[in-house]
Backbone of each chain as nested JSON, in Angstrom:
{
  "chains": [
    {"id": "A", "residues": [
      {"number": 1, "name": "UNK", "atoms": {"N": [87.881, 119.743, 145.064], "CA": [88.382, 120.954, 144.405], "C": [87.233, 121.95, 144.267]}},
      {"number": 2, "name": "UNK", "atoms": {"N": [87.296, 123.295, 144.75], "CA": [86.221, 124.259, 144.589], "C": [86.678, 124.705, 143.321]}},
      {"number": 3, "name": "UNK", "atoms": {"N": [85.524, 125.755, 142.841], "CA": [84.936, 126.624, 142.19], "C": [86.597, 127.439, 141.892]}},
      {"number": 4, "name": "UNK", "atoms": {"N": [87.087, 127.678, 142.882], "CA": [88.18, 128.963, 143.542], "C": [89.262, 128.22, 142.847]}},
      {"number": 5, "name": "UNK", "atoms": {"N": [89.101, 127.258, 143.54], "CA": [90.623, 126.587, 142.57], "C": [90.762, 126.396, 141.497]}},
      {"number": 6, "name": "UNK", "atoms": {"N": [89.256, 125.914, 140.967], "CA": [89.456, 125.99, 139.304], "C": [89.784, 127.024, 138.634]}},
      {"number": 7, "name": "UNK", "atoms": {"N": [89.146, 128.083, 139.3], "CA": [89.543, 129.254, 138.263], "C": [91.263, 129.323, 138.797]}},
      {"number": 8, "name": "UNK", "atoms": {"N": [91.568, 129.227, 140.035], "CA": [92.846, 129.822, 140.152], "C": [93.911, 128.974, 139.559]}},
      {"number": 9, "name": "UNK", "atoms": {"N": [94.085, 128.133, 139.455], "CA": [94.334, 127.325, 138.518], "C": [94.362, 127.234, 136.827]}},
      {"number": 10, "name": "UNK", "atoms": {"N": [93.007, 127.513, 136.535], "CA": [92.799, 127.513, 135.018], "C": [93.892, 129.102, 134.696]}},
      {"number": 11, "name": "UNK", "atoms": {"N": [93.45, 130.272, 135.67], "CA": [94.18, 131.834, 135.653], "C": [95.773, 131.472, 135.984]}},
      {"number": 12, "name": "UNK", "atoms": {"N": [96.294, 130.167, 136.741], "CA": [97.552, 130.223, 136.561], "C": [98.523, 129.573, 135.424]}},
      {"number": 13, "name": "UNK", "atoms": {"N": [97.619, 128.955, 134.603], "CA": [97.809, 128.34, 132.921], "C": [97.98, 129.164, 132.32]}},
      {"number": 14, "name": "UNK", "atoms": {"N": [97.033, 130.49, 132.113], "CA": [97.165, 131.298, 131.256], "C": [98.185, 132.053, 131.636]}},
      {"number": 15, "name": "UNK", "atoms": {"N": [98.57, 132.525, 132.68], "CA": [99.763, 133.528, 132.895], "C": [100.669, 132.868, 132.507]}},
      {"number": 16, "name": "UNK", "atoms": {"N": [100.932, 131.088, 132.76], "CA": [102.592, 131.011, 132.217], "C": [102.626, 130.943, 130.403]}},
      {"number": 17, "name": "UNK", "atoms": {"N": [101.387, 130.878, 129.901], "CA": [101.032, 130.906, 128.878], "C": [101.703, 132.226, 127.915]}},
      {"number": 18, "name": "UNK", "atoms": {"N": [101.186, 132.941, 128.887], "CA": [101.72, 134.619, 128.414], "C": [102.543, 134.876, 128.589]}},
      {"number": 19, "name": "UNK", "atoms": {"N": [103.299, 134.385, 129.926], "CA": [105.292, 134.728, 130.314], "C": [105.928, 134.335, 129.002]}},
      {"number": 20, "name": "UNK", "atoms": {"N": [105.361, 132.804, 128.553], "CA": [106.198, 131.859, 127.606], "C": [106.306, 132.888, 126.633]}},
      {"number": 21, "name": "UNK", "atoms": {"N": [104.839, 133.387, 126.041], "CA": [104.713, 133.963, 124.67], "C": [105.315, 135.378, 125.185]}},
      {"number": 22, "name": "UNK", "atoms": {"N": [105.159, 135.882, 125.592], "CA": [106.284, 137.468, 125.736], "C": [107.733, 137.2, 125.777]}},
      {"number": 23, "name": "UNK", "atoms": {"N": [108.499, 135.818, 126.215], "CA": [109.601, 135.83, 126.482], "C": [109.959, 135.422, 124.883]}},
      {"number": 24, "name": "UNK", "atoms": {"N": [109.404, 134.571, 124.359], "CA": [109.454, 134.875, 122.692], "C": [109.341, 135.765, 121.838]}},
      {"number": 25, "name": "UNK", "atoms": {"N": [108.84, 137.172, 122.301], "CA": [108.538, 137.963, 121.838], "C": [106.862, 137.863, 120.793]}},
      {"number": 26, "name": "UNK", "atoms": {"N": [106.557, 136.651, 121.025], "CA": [105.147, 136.569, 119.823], "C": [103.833, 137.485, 120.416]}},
      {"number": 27, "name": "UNK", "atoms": {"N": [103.713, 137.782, 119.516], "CA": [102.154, 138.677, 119.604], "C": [100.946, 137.812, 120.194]}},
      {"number": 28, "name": "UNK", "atoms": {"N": [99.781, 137.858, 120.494], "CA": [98.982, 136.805, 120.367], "C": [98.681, 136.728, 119.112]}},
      {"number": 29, "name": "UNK", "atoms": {"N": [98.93, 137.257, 118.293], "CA": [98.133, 136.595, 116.643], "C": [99.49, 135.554, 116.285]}},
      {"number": 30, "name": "UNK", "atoms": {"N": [100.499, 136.086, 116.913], "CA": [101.124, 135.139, 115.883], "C": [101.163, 133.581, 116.589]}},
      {"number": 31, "name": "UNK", "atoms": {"N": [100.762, 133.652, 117.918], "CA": [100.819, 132.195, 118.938], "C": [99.997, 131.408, 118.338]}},
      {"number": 32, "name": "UNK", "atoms": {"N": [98.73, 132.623, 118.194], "CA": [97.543, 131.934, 117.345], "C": [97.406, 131.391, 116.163]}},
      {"number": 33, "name": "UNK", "atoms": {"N": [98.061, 131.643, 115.345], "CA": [98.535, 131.436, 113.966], "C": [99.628, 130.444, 113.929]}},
      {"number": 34, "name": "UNK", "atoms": {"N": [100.676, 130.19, 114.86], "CA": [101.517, 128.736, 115.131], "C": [100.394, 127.604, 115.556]}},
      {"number": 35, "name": "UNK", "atoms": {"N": [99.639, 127.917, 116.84], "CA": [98.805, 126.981, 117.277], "C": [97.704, 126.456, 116.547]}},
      {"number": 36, "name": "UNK", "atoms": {"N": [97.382, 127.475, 115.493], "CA": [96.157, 127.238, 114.851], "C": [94.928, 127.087, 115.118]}},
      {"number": 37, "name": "UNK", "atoms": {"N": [95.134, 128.095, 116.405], "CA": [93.506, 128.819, 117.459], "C": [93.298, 130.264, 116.924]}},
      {"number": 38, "name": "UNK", "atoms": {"N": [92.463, 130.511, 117.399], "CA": [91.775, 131.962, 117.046], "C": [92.422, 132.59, 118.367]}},
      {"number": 39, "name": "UNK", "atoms": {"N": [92.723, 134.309, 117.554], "CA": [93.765, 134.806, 118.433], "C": [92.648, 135.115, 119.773]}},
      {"number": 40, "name": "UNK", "atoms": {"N": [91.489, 135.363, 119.739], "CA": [90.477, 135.944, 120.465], "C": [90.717, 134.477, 122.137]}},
      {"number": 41, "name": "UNK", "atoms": {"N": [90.287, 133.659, 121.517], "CA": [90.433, 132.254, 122.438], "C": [92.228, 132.336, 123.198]}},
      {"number": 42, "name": "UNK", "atoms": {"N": [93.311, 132.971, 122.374], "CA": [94.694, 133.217, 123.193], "C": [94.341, 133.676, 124.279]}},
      {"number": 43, "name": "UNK", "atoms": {"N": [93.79, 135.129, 123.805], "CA": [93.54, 135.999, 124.523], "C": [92.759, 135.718, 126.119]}},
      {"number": 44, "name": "UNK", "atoms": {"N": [91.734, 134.936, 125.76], "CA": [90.767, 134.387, 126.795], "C": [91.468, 133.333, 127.781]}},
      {"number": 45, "name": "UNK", "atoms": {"N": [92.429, 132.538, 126.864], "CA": [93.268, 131.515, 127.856], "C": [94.416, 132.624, 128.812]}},
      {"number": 46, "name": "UNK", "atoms": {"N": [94.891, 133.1, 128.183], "CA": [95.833, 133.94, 128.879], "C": [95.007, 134.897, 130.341]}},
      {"number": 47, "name": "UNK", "atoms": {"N": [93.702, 135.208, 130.219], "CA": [93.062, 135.529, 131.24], "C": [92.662, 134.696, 131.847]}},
      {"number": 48, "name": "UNK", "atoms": {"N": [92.746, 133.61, 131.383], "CA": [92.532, 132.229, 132.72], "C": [90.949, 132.496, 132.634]}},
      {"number": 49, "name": "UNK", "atoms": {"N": [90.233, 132.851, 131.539], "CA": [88.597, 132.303, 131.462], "C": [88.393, 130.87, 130.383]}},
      {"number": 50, "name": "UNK", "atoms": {"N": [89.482, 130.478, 130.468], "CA": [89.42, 128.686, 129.239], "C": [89.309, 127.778, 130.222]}},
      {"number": 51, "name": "UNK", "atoms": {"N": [88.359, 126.572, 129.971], "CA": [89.276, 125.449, 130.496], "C": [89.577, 124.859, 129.384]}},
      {"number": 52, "name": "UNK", "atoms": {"N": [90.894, 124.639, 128.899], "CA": [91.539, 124.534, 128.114], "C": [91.818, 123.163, 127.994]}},
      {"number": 53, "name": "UNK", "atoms": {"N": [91.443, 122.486, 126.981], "CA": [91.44, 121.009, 126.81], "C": [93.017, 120.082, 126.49]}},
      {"number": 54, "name": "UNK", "atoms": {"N": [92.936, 119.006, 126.376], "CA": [94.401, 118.423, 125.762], "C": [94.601, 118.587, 124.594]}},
      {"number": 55, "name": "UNK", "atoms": {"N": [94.018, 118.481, 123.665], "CA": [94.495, 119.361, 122.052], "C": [94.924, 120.751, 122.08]}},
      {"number": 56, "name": "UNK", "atoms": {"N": [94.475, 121.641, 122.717], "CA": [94.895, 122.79, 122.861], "C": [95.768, 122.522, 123.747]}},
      {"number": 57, "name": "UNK", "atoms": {"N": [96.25, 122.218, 124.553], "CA": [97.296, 122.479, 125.173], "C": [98.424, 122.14, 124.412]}},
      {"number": 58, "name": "UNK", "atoms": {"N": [98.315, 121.147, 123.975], "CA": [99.435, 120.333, 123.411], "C": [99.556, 121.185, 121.937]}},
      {"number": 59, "name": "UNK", "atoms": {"N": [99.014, 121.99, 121.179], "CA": [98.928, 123.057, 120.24], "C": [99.847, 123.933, 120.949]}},
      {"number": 60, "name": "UNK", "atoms": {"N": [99.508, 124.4, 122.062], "CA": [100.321, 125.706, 122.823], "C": [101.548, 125.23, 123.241]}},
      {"number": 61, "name": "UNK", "atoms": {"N": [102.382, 124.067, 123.682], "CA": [103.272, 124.246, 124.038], "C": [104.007, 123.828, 122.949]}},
      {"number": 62, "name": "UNK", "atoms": {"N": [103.575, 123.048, 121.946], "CA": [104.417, 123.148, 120.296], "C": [104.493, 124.385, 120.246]}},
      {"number": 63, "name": "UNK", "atoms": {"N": [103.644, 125.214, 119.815], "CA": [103.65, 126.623, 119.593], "C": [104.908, 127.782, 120.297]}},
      {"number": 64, "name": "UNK", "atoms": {"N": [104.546, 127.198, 121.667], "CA": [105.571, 127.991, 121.838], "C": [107.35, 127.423, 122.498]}},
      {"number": 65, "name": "UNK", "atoms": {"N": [107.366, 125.75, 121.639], "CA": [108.553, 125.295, 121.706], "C": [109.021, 124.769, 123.008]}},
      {"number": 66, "name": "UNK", "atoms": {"N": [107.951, 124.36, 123.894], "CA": [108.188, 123.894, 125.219], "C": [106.936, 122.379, 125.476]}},
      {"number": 67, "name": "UNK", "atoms": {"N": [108.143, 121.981, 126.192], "CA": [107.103, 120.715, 126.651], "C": [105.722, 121.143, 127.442]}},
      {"number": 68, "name": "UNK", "atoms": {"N": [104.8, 119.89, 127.303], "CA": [103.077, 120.507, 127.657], "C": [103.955, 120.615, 129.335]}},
      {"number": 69, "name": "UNK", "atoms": {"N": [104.653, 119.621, 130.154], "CA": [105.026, 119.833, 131.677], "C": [105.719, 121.742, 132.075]}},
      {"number": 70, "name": "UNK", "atoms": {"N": [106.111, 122.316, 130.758], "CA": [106.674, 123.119, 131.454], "C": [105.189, 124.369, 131.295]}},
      {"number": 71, "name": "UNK", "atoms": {"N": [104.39, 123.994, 130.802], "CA": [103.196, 124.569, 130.77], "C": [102.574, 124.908, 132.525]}},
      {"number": 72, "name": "UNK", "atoms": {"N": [102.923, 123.892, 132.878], "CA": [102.132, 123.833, 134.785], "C": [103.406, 123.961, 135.576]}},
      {"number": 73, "name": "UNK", "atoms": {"N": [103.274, 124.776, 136.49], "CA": [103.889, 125.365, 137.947], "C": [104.517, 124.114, 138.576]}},
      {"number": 74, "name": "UNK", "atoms": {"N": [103.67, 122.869, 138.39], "CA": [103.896, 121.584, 139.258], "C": [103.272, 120.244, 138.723]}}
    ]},
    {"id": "B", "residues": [
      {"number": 1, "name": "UNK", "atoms": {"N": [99.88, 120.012, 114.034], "CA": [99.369, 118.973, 114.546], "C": [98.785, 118.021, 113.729]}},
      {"number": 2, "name": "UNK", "atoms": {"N": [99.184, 117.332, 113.819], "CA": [97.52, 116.12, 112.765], "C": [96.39, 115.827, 113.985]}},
      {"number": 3, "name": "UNK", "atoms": {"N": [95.307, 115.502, 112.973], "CA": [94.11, 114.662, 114.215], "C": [95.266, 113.127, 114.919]}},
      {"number": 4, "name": "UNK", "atoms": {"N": [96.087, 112.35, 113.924], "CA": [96.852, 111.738, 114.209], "C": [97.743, 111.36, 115.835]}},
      {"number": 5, "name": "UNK", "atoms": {"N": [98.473, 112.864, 115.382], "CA": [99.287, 113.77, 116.461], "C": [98.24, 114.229, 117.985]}},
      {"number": 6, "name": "UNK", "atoms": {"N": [96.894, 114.752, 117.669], "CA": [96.16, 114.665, 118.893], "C": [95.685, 113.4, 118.829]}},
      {"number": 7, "name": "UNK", "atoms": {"N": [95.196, 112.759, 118.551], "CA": [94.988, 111.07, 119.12], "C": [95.869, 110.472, 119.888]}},
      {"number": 8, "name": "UNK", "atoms": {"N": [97.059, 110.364, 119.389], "CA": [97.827, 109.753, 119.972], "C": [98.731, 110.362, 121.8]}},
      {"number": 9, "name": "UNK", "atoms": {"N": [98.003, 111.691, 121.651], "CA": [98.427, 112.296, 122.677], "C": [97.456, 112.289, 124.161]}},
      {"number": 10, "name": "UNK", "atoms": {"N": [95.744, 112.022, 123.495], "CA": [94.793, 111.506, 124.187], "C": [95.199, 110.497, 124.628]}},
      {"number": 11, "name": "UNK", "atoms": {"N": [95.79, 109.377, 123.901], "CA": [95.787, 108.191, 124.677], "C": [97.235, 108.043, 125.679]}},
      {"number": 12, "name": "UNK", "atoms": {"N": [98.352, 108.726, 125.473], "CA": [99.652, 108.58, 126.017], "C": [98.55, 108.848, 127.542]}},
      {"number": 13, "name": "UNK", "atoms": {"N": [98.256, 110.642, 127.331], "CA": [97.658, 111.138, 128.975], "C": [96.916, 109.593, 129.402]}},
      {"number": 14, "name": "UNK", "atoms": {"N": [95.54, 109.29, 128.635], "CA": [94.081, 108.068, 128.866], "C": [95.738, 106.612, 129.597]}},
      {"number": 15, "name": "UNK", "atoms": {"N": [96.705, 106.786, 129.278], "CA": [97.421, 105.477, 129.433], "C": [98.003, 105.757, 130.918]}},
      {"number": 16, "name": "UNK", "atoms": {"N": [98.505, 107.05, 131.253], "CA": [99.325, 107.461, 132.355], "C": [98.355, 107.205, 133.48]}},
      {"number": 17, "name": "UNK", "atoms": {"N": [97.144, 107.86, 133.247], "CA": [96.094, 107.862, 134.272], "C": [95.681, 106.511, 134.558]}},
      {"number": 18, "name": "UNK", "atoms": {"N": [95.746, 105.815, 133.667], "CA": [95.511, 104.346, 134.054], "C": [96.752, 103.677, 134.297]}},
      {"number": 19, "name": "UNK", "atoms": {"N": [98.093, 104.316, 134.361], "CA": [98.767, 103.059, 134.986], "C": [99.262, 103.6, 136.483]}},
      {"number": 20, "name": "UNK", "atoms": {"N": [98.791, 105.206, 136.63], "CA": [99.244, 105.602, 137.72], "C": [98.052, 104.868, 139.075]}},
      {"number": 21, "name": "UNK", "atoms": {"N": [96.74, 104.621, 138.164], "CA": [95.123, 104.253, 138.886], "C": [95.385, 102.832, 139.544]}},
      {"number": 22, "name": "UNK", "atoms": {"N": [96.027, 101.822, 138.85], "CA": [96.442, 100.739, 138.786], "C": [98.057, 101.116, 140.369]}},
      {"number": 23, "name": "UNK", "atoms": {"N": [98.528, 101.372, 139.822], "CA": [99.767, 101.639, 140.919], "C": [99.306, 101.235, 142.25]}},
      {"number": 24, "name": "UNK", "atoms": {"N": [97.939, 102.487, 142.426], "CA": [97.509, 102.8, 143.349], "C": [96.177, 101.917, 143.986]}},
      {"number": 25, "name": "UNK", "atoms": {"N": [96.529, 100.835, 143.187], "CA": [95.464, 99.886, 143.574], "C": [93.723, 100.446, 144.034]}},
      {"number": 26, "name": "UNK", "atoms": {"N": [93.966, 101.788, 142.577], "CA": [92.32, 102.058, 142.822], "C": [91.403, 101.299, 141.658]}},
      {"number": 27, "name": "UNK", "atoms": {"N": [90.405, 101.282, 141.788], "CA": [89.086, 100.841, 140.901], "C": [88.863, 102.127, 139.75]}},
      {"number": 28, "name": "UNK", "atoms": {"N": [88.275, 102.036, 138.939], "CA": [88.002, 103.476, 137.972], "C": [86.971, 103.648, 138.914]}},
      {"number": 29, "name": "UNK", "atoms": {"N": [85.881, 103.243, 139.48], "CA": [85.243, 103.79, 140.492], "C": [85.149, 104.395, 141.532]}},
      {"number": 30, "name": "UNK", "atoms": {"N": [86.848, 104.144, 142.44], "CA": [86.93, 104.687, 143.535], "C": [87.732, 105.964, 143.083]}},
      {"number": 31, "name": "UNK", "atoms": {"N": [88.619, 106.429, 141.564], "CA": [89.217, 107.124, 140.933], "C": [88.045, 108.342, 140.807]}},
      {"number": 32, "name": "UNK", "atoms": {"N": [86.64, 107.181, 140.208], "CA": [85.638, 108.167, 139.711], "C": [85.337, 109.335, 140.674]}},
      {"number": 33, "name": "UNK", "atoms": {"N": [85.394, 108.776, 142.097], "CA": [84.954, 108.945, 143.387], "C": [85.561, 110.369, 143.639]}},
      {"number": 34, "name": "UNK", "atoms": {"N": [86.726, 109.952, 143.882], "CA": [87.864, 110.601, 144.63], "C": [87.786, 112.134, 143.029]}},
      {"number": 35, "name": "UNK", "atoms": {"N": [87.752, 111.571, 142.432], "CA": [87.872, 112.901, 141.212], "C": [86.732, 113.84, 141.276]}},
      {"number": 36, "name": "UNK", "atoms": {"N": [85.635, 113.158, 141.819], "CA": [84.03, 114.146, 141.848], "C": [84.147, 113.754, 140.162]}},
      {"number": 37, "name": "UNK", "atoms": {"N": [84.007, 113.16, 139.055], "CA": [83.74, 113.144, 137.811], "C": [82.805, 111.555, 137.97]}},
      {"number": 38, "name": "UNK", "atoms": {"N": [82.286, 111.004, 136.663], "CA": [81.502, 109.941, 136.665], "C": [82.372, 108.44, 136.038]}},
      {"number": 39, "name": "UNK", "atoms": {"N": [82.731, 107.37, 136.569], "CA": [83.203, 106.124, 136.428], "C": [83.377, 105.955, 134.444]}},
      {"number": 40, "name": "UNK", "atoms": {"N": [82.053, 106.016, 134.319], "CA": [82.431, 106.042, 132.695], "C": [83.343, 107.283, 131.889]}},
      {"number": 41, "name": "UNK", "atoms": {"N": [83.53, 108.497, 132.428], "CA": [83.678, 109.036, 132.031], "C": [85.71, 108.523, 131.813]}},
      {"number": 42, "name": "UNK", "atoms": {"N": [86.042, 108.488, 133.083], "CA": [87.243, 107.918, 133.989], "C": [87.503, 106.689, 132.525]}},
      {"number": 43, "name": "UNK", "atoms": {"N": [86.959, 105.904, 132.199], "CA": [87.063, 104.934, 130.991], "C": [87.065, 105.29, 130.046]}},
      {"number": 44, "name": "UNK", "atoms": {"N": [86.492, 106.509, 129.383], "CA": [86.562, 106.612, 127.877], "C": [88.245, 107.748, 128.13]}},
      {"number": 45, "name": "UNK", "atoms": {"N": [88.725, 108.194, 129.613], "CA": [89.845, 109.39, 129.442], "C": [91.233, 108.109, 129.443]}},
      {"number": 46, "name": "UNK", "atoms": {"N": [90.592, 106.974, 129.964], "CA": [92.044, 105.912, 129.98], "C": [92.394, 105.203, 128.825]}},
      {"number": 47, "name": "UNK", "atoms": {"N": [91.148, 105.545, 128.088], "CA": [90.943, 104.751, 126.372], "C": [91.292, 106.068, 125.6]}},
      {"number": 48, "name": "UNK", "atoms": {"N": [91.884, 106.954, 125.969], "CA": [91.976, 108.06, 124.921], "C": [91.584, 108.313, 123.973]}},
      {"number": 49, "name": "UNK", "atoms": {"N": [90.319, 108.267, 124.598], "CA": [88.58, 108.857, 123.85], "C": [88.766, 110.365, 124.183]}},
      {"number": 50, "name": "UNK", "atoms": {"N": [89.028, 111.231, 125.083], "CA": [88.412, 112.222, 125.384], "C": [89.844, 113.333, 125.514]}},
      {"number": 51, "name": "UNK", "atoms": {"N": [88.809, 114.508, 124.865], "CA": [89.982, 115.584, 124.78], "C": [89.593, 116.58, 126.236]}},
      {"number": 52, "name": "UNK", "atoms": {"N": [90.335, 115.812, 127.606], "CA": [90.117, 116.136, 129.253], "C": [90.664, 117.65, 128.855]}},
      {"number": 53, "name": "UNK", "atoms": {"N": [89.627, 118.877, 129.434], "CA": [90.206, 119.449, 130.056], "C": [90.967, 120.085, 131.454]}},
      {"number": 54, "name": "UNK", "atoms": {"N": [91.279, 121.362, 131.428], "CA": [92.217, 121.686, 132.579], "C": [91.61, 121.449, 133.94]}},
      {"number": 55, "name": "UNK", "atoms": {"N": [90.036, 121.5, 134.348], "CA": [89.751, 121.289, 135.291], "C": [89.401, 119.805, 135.733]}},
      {"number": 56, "name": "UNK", "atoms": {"N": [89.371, 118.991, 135.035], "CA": [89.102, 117.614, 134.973], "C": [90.85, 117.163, 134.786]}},
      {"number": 57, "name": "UNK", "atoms": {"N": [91.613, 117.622, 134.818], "CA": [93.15, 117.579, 134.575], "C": [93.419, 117.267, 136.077]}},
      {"number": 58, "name": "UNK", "atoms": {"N": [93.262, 118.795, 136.585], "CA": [93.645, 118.741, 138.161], "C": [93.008, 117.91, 138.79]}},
      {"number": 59, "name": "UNK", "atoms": {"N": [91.355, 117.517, 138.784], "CA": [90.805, 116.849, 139.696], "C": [91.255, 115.175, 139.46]}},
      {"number": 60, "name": "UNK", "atoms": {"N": [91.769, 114.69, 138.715], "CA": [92.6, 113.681, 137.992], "C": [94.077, 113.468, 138.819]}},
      {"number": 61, "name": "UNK", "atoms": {"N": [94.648, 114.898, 138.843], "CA": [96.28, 114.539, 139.257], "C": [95.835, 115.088, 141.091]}},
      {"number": 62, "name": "UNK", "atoms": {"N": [94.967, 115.945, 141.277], "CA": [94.45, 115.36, 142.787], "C": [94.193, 113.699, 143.538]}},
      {"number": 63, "name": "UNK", "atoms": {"N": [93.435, 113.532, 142.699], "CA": [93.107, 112.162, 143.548], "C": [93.826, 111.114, 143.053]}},
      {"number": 64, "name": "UNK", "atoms": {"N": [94.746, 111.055, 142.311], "CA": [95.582, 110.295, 142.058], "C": [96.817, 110.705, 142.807]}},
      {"number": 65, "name": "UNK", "atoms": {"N": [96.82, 111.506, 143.557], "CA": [97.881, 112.318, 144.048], "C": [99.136, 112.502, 144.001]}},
      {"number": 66, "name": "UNK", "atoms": {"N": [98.884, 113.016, 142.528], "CA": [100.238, 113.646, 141.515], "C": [100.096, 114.881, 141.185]}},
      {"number": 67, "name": "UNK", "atoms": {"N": [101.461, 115.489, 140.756], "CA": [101.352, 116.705, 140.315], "C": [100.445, 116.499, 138.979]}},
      {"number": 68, "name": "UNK", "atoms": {"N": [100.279, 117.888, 138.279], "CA": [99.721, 117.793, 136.991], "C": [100.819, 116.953, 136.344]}},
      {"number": 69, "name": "UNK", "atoms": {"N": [101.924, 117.773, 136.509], "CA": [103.452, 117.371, 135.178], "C": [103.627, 115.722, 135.414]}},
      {"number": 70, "name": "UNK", "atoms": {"N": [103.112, 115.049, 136.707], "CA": [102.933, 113.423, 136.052], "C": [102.348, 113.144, 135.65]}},
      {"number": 71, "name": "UNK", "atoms": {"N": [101.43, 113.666, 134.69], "CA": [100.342, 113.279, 133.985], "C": [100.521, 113.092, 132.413]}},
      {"number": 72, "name": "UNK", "atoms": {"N": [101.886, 113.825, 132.671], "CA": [102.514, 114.149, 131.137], "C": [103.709, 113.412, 131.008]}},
      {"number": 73, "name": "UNK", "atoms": {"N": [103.982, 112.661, 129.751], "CA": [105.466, 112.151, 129.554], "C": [106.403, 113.328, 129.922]}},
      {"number": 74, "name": "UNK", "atoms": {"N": [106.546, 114.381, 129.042], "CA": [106.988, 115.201, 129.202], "C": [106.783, 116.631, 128.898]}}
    ]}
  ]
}
């Protein structure tokens, strides 16, 4: 796995990250405030600069009411 | 979440990876291999010691050659 994929990869987490939370209508403060992350770190995952661990993930898809699988493309 | 609630979610993933490793009649060494990560490391993620992130996620459901979403109950 390169460099390329990680990021493209880590950048395709955060976008479904952000579809999820816009199709809810939540702000990032308020994702942040369900998940109990700092809204700044939303922000950063949603640009796909996180590598985003298993506690946080599993924070984000409680948060936003979806299983951690529907979090990934595949 | 509780610390509880993430513990127990470390080890569901630390359990999948080891029964998918096993399936596949690999070694945590030849897992270690095939992942580019280090053999011990591969042991403390099947003992759900470790909070893996997203790029150690993929290189995981690569060489085990699964999607990410089998990595997850659900």
């Amino acid at each position: 796995m390169t460099r390329a994929d990680r990021l493209e990869r880590r950048r395709a987490f955060g976008a479904r990250v952000r579809a999820l939370r816009e199709t809810r209508g939540f702000s990032q403060e308020t994702l942040a405030e369900c998940a109990g992350i700092h809204r700044t770190y939303v922000g950063s995952v949603e640009r796909g600069e996180r590598n985003v661990a298993l506690d946080n993930i599993h924070a984000l898809a409680d948060a936003l009411g979806v299983s951690v699988r529907e979090l990934f493309d595949k």
